[in-house]
VODOSE-858325 format. One record per residue: x, y, z of N, C-alpha, C, O in turn. Coordinates in steps of 0.1 Angstrom, whole numbers, plus 2048, in hexadecimal, padded with zeros to 3 digits. Example, Ala and Ser with C-alpha at 12.3 -4.5 7.8 and 13.67 -1.06 7.14 Angstrom:
BEGIN
   n_c1   n_c2   n_c3   ca_c1   ca_c2   ca_c3   c_c1   c_c2   c_c3   o_c1   o_c2   o_c3
    884    7C7    84E     87B     7D3     84E    884    7DF    84E    88E    7DF    855
    880    7EA    847     889     7F5     847    881    800    84F    886    80B    850
***
This chain:
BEGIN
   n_c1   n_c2   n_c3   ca_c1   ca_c2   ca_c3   c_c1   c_c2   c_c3   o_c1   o_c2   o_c3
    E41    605    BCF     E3E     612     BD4    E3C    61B    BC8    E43    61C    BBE
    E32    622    BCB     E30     62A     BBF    E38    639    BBD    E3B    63B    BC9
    E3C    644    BB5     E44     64E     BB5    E33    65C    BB9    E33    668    BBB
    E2C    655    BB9     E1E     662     BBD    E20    65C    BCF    E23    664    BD7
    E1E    650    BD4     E1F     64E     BE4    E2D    651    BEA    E2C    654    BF6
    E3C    64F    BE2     E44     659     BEA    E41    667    BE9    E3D    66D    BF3
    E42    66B    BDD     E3D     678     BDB    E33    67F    BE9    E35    68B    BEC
    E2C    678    BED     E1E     680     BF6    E27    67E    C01    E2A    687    C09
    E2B    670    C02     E36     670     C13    E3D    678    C18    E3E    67B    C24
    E46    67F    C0C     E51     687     C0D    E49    695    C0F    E4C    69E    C17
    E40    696    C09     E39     6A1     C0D    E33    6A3    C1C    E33    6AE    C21
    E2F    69A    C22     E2F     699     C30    E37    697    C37    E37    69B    C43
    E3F    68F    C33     E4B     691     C3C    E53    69F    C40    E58    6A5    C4A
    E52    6A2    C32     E5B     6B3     C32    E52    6C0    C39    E57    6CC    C39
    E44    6BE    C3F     E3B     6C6     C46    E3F    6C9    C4F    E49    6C5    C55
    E39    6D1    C52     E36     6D4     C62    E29    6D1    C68    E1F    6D3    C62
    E27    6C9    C77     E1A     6CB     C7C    E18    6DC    C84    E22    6E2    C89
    E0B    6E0    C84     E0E     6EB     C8A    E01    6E7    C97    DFD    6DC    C99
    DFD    6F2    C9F     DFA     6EF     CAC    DEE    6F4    CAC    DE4    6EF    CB0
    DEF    702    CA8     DE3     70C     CA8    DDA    70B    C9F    DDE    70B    C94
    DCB    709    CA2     DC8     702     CB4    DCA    6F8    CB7    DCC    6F5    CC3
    DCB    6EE    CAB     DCD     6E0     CB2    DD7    6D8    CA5    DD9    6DE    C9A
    DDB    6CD    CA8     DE7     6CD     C9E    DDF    6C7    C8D    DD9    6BD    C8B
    DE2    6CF    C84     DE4     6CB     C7B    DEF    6D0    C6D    DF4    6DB    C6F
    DF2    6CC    C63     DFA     6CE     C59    DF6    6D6    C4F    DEA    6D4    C4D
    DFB    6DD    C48     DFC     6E3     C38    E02    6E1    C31    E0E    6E3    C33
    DFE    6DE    C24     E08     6D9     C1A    E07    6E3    C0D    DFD    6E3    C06
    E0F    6EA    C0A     E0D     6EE     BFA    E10    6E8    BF0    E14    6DC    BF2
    E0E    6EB    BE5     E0F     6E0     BD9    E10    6D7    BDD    E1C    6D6    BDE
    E09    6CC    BE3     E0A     6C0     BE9    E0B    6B4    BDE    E12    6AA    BE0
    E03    6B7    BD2     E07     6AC     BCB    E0B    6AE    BBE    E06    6B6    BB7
    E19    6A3    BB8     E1C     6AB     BAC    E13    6AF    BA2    E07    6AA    BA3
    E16    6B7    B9A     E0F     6BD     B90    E06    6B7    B89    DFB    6BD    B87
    E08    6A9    B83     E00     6A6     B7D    DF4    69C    B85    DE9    69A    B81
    DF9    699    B8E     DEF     690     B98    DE8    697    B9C    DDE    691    BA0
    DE6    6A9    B9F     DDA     6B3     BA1    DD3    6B4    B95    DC7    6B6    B94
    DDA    6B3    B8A     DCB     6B6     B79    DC7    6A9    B7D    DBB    6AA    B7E
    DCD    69B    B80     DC5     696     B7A    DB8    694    B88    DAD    690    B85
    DBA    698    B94     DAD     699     B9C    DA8    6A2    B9A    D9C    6A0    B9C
    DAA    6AF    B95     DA4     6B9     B90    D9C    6B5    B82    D90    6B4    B83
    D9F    6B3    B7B     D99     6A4     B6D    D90    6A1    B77    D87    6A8    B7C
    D93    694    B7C     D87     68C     B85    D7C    695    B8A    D71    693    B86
    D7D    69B    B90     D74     6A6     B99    D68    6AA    B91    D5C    6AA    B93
    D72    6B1    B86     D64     6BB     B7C    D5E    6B1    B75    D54    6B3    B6E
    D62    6AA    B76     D5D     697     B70    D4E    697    B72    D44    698    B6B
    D50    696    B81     D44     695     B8A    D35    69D    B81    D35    6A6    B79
    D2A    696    B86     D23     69E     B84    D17    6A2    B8F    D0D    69D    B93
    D1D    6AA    B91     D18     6B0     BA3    D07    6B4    BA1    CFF    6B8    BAA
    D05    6B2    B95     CF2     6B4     B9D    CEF    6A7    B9E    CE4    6A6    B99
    CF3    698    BA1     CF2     68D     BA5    CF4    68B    BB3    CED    682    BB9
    CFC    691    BBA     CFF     696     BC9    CFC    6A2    BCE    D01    6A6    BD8
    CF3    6A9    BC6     CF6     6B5     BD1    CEC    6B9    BE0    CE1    6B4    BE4
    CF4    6C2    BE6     CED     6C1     BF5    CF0    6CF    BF7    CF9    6D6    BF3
    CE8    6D2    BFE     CE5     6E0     C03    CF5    6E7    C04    CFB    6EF    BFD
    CF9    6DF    C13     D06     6E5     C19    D11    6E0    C14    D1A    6E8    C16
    D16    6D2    C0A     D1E     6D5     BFF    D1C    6C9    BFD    D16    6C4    C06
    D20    6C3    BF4     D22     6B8     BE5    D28    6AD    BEC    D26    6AC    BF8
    D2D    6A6    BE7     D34     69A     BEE    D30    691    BE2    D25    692    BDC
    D39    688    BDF     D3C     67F     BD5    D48    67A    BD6    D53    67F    BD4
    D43    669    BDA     D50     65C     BDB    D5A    65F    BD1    D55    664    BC7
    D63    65D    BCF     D70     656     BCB    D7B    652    BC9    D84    657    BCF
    D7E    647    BC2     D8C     642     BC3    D9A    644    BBD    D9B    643    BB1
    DA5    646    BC3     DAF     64E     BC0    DBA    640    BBB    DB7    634    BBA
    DC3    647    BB9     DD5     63A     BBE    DD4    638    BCB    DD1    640    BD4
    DD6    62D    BCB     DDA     626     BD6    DE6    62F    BDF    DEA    62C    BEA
    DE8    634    BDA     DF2     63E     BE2    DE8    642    BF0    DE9    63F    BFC
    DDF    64A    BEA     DDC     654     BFB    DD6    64D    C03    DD3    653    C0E
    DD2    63E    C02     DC8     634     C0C    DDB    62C    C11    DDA    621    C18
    DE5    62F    C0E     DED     625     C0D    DF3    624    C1C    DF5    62F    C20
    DF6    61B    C23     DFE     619     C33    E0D    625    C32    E0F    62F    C39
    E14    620    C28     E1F     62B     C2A    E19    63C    C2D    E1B    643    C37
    E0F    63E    C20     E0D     64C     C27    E06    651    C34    E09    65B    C3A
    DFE    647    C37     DF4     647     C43    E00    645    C4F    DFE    64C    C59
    E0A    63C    C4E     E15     63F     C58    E19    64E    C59    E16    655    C62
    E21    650    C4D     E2C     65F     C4B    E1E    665    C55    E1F    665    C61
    E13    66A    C4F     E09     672     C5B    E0C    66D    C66    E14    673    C6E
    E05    662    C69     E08     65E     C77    E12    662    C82    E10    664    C8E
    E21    662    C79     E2D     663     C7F    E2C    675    C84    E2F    679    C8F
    E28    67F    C77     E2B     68A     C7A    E21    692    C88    E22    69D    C8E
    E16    686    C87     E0E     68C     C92    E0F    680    CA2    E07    67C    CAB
    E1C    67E    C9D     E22     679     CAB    E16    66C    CB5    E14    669    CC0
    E11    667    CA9     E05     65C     CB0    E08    651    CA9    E0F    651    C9F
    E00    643    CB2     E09     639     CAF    DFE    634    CA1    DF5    63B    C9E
    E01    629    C9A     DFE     624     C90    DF7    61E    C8E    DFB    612    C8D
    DEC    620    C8C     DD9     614     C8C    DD7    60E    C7A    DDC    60F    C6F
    DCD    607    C83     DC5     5FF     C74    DBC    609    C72    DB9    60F    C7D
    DB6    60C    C66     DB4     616     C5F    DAC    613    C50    DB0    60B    C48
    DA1    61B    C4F     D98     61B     C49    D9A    629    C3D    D9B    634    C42
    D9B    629    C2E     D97     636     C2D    D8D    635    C22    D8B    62B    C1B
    D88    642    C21     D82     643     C15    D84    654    C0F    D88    65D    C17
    D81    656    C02     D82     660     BFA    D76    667    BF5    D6D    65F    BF3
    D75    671    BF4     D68     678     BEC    D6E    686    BE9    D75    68E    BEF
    D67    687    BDC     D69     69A     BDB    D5F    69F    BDC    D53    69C    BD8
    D64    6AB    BE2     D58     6B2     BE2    D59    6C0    BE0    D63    6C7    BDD
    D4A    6C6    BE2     D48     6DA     BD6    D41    6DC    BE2    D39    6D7    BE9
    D4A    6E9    BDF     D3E     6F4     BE5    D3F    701    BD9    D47    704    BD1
    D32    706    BDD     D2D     711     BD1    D29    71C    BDB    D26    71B    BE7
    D29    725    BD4     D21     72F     BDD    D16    72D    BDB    D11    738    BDB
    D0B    724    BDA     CFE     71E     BDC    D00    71B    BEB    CFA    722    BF4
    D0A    710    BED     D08     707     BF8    D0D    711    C03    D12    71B    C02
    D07    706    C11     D01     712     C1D    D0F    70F    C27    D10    713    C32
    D19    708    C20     D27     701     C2A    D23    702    C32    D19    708    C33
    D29    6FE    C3B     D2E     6F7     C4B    D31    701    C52    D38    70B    C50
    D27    6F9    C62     D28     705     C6C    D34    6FB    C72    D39    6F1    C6F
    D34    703    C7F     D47     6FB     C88    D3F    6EF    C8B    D34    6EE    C91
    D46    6E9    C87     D4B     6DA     C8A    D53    6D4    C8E    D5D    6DA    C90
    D53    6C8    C92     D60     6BD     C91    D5E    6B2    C89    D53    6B2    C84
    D65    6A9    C87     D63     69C     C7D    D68    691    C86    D6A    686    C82
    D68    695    C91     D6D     687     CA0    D67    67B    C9D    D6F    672    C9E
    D5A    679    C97     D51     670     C9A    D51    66C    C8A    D4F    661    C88
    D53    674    C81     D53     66F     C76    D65    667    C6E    D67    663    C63
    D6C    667    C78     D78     666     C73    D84    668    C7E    D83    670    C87
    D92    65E    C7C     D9C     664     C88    DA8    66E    C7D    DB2    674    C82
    DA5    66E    C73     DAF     679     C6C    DA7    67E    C60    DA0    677    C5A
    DA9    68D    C5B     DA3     68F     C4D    DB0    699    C45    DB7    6A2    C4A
    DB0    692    C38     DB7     69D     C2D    DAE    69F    C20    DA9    698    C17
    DB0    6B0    C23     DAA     6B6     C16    DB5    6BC    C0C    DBF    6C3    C10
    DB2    6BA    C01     DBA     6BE     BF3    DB3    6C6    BEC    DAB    6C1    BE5
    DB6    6D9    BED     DAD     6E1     BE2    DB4    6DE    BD4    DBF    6DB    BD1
    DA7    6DF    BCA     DA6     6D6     BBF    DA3    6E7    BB9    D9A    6E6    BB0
    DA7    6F3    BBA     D9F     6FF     BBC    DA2    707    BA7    DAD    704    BA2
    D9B    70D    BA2     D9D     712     B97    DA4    720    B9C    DAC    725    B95
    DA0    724    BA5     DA5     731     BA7    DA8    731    BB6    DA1    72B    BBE
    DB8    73D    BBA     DB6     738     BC7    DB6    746    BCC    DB7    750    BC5
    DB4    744    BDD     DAF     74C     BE5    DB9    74C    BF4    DBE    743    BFA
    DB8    757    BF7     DC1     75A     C05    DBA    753    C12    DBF    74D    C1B
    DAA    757    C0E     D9F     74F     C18    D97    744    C14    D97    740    C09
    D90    73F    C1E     D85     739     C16    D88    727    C13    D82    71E    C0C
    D95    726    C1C     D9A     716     C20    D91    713    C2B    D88    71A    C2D
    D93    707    C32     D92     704     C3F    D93    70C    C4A    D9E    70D    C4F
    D8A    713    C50     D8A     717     C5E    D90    70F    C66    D8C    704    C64
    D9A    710    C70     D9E     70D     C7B    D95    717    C8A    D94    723    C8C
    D91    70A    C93     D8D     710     C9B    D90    711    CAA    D88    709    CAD
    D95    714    CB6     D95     711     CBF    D90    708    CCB    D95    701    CD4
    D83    70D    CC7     D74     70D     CCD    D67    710    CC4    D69    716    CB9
    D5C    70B    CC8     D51     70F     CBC    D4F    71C    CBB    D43    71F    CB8
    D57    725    CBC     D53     735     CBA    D60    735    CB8    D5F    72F    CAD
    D6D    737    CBA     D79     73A     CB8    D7E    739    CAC    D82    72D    CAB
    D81    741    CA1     D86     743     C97    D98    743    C9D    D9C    74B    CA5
    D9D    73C    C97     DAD     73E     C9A    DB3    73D    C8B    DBF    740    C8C
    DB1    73B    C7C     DB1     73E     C73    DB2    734    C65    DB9    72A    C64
    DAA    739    C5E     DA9     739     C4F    DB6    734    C45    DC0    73B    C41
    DB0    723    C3F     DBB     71F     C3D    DB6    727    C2E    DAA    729    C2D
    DC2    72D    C1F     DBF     72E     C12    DB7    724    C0C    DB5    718    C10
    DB0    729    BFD     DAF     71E     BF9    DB5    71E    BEC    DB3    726    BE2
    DBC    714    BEC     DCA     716     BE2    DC9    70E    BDA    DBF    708    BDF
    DCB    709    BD1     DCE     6FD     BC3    DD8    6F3    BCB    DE3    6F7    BCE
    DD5    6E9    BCD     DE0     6E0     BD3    DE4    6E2    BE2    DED    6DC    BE7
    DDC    6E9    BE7     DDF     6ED     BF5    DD9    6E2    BFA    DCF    6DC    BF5
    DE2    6DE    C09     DD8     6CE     C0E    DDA    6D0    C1E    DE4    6D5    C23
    DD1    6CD    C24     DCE     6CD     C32    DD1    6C3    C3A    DDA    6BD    C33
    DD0    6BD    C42     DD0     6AE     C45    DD0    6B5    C5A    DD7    6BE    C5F
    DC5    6AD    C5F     DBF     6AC     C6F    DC0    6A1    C72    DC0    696    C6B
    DC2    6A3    C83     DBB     696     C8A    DAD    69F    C8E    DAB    6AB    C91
    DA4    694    C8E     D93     695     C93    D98    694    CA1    D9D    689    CA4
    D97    69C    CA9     D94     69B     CBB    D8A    6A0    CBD    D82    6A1    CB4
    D86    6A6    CCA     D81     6A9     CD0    D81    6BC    CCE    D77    6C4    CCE
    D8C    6BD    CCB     D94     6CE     CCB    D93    6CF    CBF    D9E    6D5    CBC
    D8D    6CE    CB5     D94     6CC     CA3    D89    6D4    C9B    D88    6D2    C8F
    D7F    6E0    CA5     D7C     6E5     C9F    D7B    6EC    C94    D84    6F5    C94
    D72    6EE    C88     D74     6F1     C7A    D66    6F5    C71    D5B    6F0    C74
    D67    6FE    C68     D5E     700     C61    D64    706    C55    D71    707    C54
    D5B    70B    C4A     D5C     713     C3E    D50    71E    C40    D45    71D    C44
    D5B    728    C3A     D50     733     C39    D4E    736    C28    D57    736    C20
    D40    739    C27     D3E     73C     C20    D3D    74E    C15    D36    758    C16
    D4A    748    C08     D4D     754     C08    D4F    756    BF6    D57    75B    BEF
    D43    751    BF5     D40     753     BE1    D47    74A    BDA    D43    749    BCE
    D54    742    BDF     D5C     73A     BD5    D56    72E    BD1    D4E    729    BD9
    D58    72A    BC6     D5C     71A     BC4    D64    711    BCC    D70    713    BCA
    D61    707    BD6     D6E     701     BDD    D6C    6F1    BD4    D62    6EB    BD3
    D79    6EE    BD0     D77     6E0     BCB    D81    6D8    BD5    D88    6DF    BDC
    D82    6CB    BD6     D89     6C6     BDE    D89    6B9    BDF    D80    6B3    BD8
    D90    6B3    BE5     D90     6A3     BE4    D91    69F    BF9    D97    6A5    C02
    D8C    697    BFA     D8A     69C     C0C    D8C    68A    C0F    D82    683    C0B
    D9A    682    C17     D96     674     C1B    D97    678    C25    D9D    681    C2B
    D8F    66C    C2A     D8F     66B     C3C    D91    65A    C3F    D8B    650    C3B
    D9F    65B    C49     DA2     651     C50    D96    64C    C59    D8F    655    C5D
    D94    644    C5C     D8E     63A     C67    D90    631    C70    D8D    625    C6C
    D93    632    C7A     D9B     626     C82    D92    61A    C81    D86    61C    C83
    D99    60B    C7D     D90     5FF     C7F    D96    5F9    C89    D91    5EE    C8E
***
């Protein structure tokens, strides 16, 4: 067992799920200190006019074996009270600039049965996280976008979400589970 995959467990384990609108988690400093420089390292690594796209960036990669790992993909599992599947993930980071046209409300149902995002951010902000939505018009609120701040959903039906666009830099690291 590695001391970065207890590390992330304990940090979910010690959460909260919350409800509104639909259940998902928040994590601050989610990962120790040095395991954010060095995905923040990796990121600016990248060189984003080889991916870029209108509405934002996206670029594969591969982390520690920590965040694809069964123990952590349980600890989630457990805190959102669902039973325990075979499971697919993958990793990419991705940018948004105030170029790109972000995301109108969505869901990720069809693309995924869970997603966690990790802001990777130089500078942070009160707004300008993850929209939470009720419904495709219902704004119920604006996750920060913080340095180490981490999200983590289940994709349903209800899991509505978008970004608004609001002049920042958003950097981030985004996996999505997959049921096989």
């Amino acid at each position: 067992m590695s001391e970065l995959l207890d590390y992330l467990v304990s940090k979910v384990e010690s959460s909260t799920v919350s409800t509104n609108p639909w259940p998902h988690i928040k994590i601050s400093n989610f990962l120790p200190n040095s395991e954010y420089h060095n995905l923040l390292d990796q990121h600016n690594e990248v060189d984003w006019s080889e991916c870029w796209d209108p509405e934002s960036s996206w670029r594969s990669c591969v982390l520690d074996d920590a965040y694809t790992s069964r123990k952590l993909f349980n600890a989630i599992c457990n805190k959102f009270n669902m039973g325990v599947l075979n499971y697919d993930a993958n990793q990419k980071f991705k940018l948004d600039t105030p170029e790109h046209k972000l995301q109108f409300p969505h869901r990720d149902k069809d693309l995924s049965l869970m997603t966690m995002q990790i802001f990777l951010q130089p500078r942070c902000y009160t707004d300008g996280g993850t929209v939470l939505m009720a419904d495709e018009d219902s704004i119920i609120e604006e996750l920060p976008l913080e340095a180490n701040y981490c999200s983590i959903f289940l994709n349903t039906k209800y899991s509505w979400h978008m970004v608004k666009q609001r002049g920042y830099i958003r950097k981030s690291m985004v996996q999505r589970w997959t049921k096989i």
